[in-house]
C-alpha positions as CSV (number, residue, x, y, z in Angstrom):
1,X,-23.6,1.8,18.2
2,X,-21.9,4.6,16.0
3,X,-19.1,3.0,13.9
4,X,-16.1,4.9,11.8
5,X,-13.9,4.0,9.5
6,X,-10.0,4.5,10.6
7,X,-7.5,5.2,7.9
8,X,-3.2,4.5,8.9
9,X,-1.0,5.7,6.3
10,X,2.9,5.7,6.1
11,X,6.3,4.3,4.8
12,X,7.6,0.7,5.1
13,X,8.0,-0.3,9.0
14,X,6.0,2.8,10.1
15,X,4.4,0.5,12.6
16,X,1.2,0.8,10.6
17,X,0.0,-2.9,10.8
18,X,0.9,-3.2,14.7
19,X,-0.5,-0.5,15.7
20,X,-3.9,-1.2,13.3
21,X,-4.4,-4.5,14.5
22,X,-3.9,-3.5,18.3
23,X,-6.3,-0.7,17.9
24,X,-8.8,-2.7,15.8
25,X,-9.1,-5.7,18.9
26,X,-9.7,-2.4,21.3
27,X,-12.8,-1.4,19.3
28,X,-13.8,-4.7,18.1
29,X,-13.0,-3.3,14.1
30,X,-12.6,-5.5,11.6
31,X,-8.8,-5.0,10.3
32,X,-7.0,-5.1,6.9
33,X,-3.9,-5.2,5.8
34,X,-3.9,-3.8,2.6
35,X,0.0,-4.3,2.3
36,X,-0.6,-7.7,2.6
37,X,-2.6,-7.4,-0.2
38,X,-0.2,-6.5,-2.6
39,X,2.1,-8.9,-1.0
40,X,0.0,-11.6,-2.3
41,X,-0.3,-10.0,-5.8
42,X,3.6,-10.0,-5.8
43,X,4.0,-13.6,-4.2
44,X,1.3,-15.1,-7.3
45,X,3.6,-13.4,-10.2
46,X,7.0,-14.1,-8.5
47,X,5.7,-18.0,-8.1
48,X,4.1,-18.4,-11.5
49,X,6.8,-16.8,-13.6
50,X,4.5,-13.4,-14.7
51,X,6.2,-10.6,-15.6
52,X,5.8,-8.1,-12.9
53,X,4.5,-5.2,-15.4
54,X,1.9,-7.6,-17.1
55,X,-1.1,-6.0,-15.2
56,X,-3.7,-8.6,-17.2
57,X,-1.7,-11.6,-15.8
58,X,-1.7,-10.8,-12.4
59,X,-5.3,-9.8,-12.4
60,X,-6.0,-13.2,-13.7
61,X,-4.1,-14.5,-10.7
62,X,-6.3,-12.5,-8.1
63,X,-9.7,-13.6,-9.9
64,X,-8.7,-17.5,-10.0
65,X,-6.6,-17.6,-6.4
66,X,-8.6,-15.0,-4.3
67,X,-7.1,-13.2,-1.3
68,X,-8.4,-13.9,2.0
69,X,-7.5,-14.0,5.6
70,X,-7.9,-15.7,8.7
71,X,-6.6,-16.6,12.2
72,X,-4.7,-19.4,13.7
73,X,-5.4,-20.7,17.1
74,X,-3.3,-17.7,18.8
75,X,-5.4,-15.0,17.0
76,X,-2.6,-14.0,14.8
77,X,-3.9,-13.2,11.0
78,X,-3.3,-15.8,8.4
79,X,-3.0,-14.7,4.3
80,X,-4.2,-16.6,2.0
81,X,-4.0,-17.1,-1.8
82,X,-7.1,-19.4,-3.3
83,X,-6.7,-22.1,-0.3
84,X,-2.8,-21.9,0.2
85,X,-1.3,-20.0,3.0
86,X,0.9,-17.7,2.0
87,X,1.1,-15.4,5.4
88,X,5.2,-15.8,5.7
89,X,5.9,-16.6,2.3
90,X,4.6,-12.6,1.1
91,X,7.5,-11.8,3.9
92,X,10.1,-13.3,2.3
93,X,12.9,-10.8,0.8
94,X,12.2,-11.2,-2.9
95,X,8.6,-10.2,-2.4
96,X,9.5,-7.4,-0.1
97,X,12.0,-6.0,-2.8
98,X,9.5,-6.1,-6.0
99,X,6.3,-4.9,-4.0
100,X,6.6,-1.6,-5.1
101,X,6.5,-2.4,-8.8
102,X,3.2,-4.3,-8.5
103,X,1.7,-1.8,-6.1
104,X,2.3,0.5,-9.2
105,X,0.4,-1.0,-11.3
106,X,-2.9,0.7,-12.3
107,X,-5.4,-2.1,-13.1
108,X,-3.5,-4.1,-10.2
109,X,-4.3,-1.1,-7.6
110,X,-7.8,-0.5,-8.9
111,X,-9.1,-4.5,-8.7
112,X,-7.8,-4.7,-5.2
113,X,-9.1,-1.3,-4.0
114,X,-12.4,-2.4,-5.1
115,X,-11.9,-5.9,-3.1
116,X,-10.5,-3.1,-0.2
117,X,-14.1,-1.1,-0.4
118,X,-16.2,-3.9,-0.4
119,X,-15.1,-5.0,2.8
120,X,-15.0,-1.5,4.6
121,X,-18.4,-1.5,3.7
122,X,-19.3,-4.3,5.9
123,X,-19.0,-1.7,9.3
124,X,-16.5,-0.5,11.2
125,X,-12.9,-0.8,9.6
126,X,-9.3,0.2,10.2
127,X,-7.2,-0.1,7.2
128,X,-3.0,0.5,7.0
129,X,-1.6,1.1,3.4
130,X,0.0,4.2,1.7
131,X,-2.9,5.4,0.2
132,X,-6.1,4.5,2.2
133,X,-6.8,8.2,3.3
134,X,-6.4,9.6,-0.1
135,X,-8.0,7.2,-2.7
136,X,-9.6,4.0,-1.0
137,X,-11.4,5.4,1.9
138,X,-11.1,9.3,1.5
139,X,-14.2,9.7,3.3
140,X,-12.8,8.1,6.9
141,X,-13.5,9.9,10.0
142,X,-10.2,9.4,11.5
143,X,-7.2,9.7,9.0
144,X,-3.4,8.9,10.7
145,X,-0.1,9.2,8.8
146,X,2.8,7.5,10.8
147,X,6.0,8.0,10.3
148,X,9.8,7.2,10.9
149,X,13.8,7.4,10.3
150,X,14.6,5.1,7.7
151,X,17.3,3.9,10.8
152,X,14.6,3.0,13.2
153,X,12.4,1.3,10.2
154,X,15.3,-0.7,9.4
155,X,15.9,-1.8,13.1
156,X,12.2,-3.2,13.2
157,X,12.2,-5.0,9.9
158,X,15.1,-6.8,10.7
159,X,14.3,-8.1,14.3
160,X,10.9,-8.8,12.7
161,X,12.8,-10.7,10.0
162,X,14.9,-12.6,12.9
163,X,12.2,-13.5,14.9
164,X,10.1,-15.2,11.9
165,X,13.7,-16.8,10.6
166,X,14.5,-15.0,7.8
167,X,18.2,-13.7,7.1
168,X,18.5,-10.0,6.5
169,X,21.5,-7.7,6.5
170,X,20.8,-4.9,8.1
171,X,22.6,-2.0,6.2
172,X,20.9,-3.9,2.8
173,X,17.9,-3.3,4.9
174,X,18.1,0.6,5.0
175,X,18.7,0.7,1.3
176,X,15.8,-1.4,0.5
177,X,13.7,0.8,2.7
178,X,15.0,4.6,1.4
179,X,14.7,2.9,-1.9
180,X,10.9,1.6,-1.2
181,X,10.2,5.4,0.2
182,X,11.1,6.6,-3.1
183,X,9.6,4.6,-5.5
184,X,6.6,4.3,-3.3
185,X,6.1,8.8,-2.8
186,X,6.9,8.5,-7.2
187,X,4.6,6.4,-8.3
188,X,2.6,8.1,-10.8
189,X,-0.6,6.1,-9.4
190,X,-1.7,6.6,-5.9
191,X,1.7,7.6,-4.5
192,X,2.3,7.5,-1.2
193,X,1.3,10.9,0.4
194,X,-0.7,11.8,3.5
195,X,-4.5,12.9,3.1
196,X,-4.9,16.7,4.0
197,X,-6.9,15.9,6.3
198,X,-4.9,13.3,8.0
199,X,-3.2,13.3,11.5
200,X,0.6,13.0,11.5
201,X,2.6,10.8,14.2
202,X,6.2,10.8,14.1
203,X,6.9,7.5,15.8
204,X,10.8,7.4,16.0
205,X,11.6,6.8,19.2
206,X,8.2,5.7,20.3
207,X,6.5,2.7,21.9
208,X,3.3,0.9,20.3
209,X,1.8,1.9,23.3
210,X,2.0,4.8,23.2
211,X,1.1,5.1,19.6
212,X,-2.3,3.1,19.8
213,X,-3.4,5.6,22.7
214,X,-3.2,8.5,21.1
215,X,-5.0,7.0,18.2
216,X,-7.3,5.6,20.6
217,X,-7.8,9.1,22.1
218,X,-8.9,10.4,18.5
219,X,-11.1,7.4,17.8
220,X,-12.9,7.8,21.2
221,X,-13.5,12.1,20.4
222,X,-15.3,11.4,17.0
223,X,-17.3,8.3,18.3
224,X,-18.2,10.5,21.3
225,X,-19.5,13.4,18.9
């Protein structure tokens, strides 16, 4: 059976990873969360004291505490870091606000986009990040870039925040997020851009639903071809 590989692109609370993971179960796709990724980068130099632009030290984290994922018994995907689960910890505000300036960092970006290709490899993939159309799987079929008000971003960051327990002002929320769009479309390394090629979806005011169909409907014309 035929088998593409599905790039989702776009700013903080897009509704990239929801979306992803919804469409990924529909095809039976393996799913990534790249964000996650970096996350985890962020989470291993925020808990071991490494200064966030010492690219050589974080590295060394990744290569001795691995990143990998799994499921607990609901289905629901797990993070890890070498054998410690770190799937709400990356969540946690003080990762969320110094992502950016790991995800900028060269050698950081490069050894997890190589960890990133070696896994699409594998068969068919759907991957959410800002730059997986444009640099770490330019050759997808399908290319998507979602986006959204920073208002409506905000409003699904912090009932995501609620729900897992975490407190969050909101109006901090929308600063963090505008200020996360622009460091993140600045970067001088991968910024966050959509692919030429790539599909745009503005999903303000617009159910998941709704969203994963018409991705579905692409999806379905290039594995019909």
């Amino acid at each position: 059976m035929k088998e593409i590989q599905i790039a989702i692109d776009g700013p903080a609370s897009s509704g990239k990873s929801t979306v992803a993971k919804i469409v990924a179960k529909e095809l039976g796709y393996t799913y990534l969360d790249t964000g996650a990724m970096y996350r985890a980068a962020t989470y291993l130099a925020l808990n071991n004291e490494i200064d966030l632009d010492d690219e050589s030290g974080i590295i060394h984290q990744l290569v001795e505490f691995p990143i990998s994922f799994g499921r607990d018994e609901q289905g629901q995907q797990l993070v890890f870091v070498g054998d410690v689960d770190v799937t709400h910890p990356i969540r946690d505000n003080q990762v969320t606000q110094h992502v950016s300036t790991v995800a900028a960092l060269p050698l950081v970006r490069e050894k997890l986009v190589e960890m990133q290709q070696m896994i699409a490899h594998q068969g068919g993939i759907i991957m959410d990040g800002r730059d997986i159309g444009t640099v770490v799987l330019p050759e997808a079929e399908l290319k998507i870039f979602l986006v959204a008000s920073v208002e409506e971003r905000a409003e699904r960051r912090y009932k995501e925040n609620l729900e897992k327990g975490i407190e969050t002002n909101l109006e901090t929320l929308k600063q963090e997020i505008a200020d996360r769009d622009y460091k993140d479309s600045h970067r001088e390394v991968s910024p966050l851009k959509p692919a030429v090629d790539a599909i745009h979806f503005d999903t303000t005011g617009v159910g998941i639903d709704e969203v994963v169909a018409f991705i579905q409907e692409k999806a379905k014309k290039i594995l019909d071809k």
